[in-house]
N, C-alpha and C positions, 0 to 999 in steps of 0.2 A: 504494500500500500504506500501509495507517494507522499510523501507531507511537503503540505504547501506552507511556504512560507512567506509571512508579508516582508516584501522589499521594498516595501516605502520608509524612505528613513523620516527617523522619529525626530523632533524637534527639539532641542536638549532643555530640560526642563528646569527652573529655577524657582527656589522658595524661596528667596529673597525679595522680602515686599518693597524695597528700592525698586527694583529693576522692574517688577512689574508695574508699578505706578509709572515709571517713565515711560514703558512701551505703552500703556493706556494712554498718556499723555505726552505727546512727543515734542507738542510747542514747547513744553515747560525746559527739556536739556536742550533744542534747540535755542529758545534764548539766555541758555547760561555761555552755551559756546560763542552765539555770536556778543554775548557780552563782553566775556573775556578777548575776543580777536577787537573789540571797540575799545578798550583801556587800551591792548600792547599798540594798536595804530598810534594813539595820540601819543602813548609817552614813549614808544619811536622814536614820532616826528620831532616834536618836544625836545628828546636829546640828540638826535641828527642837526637841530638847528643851531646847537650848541658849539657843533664840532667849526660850522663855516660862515657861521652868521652869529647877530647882536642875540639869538634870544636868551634868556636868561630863567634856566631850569634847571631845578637841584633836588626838585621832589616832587609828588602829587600834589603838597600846599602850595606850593607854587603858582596851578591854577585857579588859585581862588583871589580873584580879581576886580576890579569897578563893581558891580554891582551883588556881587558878592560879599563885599563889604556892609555894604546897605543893608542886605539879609541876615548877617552875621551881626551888625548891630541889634536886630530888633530881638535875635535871639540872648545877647548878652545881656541887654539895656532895656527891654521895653521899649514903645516909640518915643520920637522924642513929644515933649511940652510946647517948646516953641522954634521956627528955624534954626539954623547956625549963624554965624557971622557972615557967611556967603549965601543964604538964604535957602541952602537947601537943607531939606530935612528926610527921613527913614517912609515918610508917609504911603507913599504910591507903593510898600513893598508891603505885600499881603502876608500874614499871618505861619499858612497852613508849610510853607515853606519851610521857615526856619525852624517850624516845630518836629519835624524830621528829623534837625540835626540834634535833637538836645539827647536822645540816646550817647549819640557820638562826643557830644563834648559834656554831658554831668555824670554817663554811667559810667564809659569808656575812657573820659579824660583826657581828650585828644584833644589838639589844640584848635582855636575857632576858626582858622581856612582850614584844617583838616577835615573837622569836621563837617562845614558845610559841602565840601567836594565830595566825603563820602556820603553824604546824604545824596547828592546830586547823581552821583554815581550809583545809588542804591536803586532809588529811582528809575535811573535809565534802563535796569533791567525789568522792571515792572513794565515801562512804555513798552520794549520791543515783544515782551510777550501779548501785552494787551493786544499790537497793532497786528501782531500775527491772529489770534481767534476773533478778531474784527473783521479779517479779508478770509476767513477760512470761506466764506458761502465762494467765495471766485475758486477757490483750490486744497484740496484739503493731504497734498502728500507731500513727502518729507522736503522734495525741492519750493514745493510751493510757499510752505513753511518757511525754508531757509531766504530764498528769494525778499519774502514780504519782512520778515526780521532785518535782513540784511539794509533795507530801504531807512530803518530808523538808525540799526545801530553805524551805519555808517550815510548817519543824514550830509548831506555840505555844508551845514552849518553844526556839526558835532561837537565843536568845543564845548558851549554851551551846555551841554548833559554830562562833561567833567568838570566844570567850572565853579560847581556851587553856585547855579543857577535854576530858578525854577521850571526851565522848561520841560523836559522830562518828569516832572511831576505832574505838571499842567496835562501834556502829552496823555500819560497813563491815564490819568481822569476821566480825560475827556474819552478817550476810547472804550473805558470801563462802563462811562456812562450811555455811551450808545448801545453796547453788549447789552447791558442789560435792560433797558428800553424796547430792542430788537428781541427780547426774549420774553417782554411783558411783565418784566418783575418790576414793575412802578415806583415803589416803595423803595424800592434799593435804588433807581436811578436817580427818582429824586433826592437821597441821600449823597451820594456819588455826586450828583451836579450840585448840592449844598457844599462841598467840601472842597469841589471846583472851582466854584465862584469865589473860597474864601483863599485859593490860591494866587488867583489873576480877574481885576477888575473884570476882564471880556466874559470870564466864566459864567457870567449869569447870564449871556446870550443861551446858553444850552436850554431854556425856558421855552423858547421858540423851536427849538429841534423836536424836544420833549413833546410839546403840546403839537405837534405835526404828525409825530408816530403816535400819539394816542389817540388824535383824531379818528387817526385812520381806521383803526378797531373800533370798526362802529357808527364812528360820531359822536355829535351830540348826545344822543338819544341813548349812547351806552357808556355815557361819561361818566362812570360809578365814584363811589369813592374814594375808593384806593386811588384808583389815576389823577382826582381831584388832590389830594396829600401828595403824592408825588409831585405834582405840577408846583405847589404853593412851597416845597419844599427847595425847589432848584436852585431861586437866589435867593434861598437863608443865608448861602454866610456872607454875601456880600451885606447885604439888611445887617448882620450882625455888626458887621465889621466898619459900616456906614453909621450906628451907633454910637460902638465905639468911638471913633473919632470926632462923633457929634460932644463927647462928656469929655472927649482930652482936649480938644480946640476948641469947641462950639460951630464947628463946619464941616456937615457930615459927609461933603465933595472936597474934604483939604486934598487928598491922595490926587484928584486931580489938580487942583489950584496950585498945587505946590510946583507941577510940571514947568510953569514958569518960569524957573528956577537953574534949570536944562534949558531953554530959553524954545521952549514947545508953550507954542497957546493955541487954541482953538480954532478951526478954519473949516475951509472946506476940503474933505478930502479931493478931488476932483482939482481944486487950485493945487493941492501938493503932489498932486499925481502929473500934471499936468508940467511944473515946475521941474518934475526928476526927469520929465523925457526929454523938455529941451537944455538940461543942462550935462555936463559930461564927466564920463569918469562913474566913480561909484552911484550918483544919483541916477544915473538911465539905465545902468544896472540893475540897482532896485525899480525903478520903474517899470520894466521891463518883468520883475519877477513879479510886482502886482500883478500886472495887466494877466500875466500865466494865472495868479490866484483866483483873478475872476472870475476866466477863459474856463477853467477849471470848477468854478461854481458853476456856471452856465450849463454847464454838462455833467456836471451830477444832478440838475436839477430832470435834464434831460434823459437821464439811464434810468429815472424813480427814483433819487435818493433825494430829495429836496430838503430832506433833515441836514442832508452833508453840505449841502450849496448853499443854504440860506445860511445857515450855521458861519460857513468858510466866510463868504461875504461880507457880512456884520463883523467878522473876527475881524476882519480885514478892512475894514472903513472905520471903525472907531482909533484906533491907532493912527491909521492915515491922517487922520482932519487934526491930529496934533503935530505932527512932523513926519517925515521918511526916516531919521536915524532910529536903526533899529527893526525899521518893518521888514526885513527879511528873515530873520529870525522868527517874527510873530508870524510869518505864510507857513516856512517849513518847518514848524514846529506844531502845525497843524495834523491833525490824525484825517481831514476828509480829503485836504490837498496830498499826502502823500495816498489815500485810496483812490484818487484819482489818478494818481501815476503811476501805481500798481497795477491796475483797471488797465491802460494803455500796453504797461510793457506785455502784461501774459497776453494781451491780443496781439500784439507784433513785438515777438522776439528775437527778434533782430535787432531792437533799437537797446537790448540789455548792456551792452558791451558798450555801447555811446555813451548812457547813459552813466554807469558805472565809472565810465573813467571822469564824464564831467564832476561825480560826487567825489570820486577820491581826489581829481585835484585839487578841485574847491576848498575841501577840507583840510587837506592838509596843510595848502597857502595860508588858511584862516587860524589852522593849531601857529605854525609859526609868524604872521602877524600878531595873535592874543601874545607871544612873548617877546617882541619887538616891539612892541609900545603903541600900536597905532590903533588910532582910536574910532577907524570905522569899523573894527570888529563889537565895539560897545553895545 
């Protein structure tokens, strides 16, 4: 009698609940690798610029810089009472930031740019996972993962999520808060966009994204709720933090009043947009990356995501109407502008390789500009 034997080989099996949580979850080791490959880039370039040029780097404190500082104050100091001697004061720099680093500097004891960079840096690994289960519905395998992570942790303007900078907190947020919005868990987004807003003035834009996907379930007519507390939830913490300031000033808009101070007042966007195309050098540059931001609205509103467009837009005009320094940072540091550029490349892959090389130049010019002194990377 013949015994048959099965020749299918067996898949080697492991009881190690690590390994199986990862292989159930693959965004999660995917954005720890591309994290780690986002630190070794910058502090690279960082020490490469050391070797043949002015920059000056001798540690990760190192990039904790200009507005860094700002953040780092309100973690030391509280805000301040009244401006400085040069009229500027901590105001415009929201809360939820600096309270990240206080693990780093009251548990850990680490010094205040240390801290705030590893906070900043903590962060950035929360944005690239966020930004990865954001685009899963476009691709859901290991390339598509790496690809869409790849897009944050190696953004063109990357300093910035080393820096002890808000953005990648911002970042994660915001992408957190569409996740779950997009999944109908109300409750939790509008907490998410409350924590948002008390990150970065713009955050309470997320109000209007929010109440766009809840529409949608429904209307009116099935506006329960829960999606009602959700919605009223979104800009708590700005409302908190507009308070605030109403009992330390008596002027619950100092955070913007104080912009005066940076020598930004109030205008029209549209004049300052207008201003960056005929002028040359870095301002038609940015100009040019607005004009993509909107381009870029306009067509997410066009694919169905009108949460993402309306959202990106607004992000993107209340900044403008005070100045262009700095607006570049506030586009690609956006979660629906970079799904918009995701969205392009998996449909013409061809243009990956263009693309990638535009972000690692950029970026790299920009790590060694932050340590050369120059203050268009601000």
């Amino acid at each position: 009698m013949a015994i048959v034997s099965d020749s299918t080989p067996k898949q080697p099996h492991t009881s190690n609940p690590v390994v199986q949580f990862l292989r159930r979850h693959p965004a999660i080791w995917i954005a720890v690798v591309l994290w780690v490959g986002s630190n070794l880039f910058v502090q690279t370039v960082a020490k490469m610029g050391t070797w043949e040029g002015q920059a000056r780097y001798f540690g990760i404190y190192n990039l904790c810089q200009w507005d860094c500082g700002w953040y780092g104050s309100v973690l030391e100091g509280d805000y301040d009472r009244a401006p400085h001697h040069d009229g500027t004061a901590n105001w415009p720099f929201h809360p939820a930031f600096p309270l990240t680093a206080y693990p780093f500097r009251h548990w850990l004891k680490f010094s205040l740019p240390m801290s705030m960079v590893l906070a900043s840096k903590t962060a950035l690994l929360f944005a690239i996972y966020a930004f990865i289960v954001l685009v899963r519905e476009q691709g859901d395998s290991t390339a598509d993962h790496f690809r869409a992570g790849s897009l944050v942790a190696f953004n063109p303007y990357l300093i910035y999520a080393h820096a002890g900078y808000a953005e990648p907190l911002y970042f994660a947020l915001t992408a957190f808060a569409f996740i779950l919005a997009s999944r109908r868990r109300w409750i939790s987004s509008g907490i998410t966009g409350a924590f948002l807003s008390l990150t970065r003035f713009v955050g309470f834009l997320f109000v209007f994204s929010y109440a766009i996907m809840s529409l949608r379930e429904g209307g009116w007519r099935k506006y329960d709720r829960t999606k009602l507390i959700g919605l009223l939830l979104c800009p708590l913490g700005t409302a908190l933090f507009m308070l605030y300031m109403y009992h330390l000033t008596g002027d619950a808009l100092v955070q913007l009043h104080i912009q005066v101070a940076w020598g930004k007042t109030p205008g029209s966007p549209f004049d300052v947009l207008w201003m960056c195309l005929t002028s040359h050098h870095w301002p038609r540059v940015w100009g040019v990356m607005v004009l993509g931001g909107f381009a870029a609205s306009a067509w997410l509103c066009k694919l169905g995501k009108p949460e993402f467009g309306v959202y990106l837009a607004l992000a993107i005009i209340i900044p403008l109407s005070a100045s262009y320094w700095a607006i570049a940072r506030y586009i690609w540091w956006q979660p629906p502008f970079l799904y918009a550029i995701y969205y392009t490349l998996k449909r013409h892959a061809a243009w990956w390789p263009i693309y990638t090389a535009f972000a690692a130049g950029l970026s790299a010019f920009m790590v060694l500009s932050w340590f050369t002194g120059h203050n268009f990377v601000v």
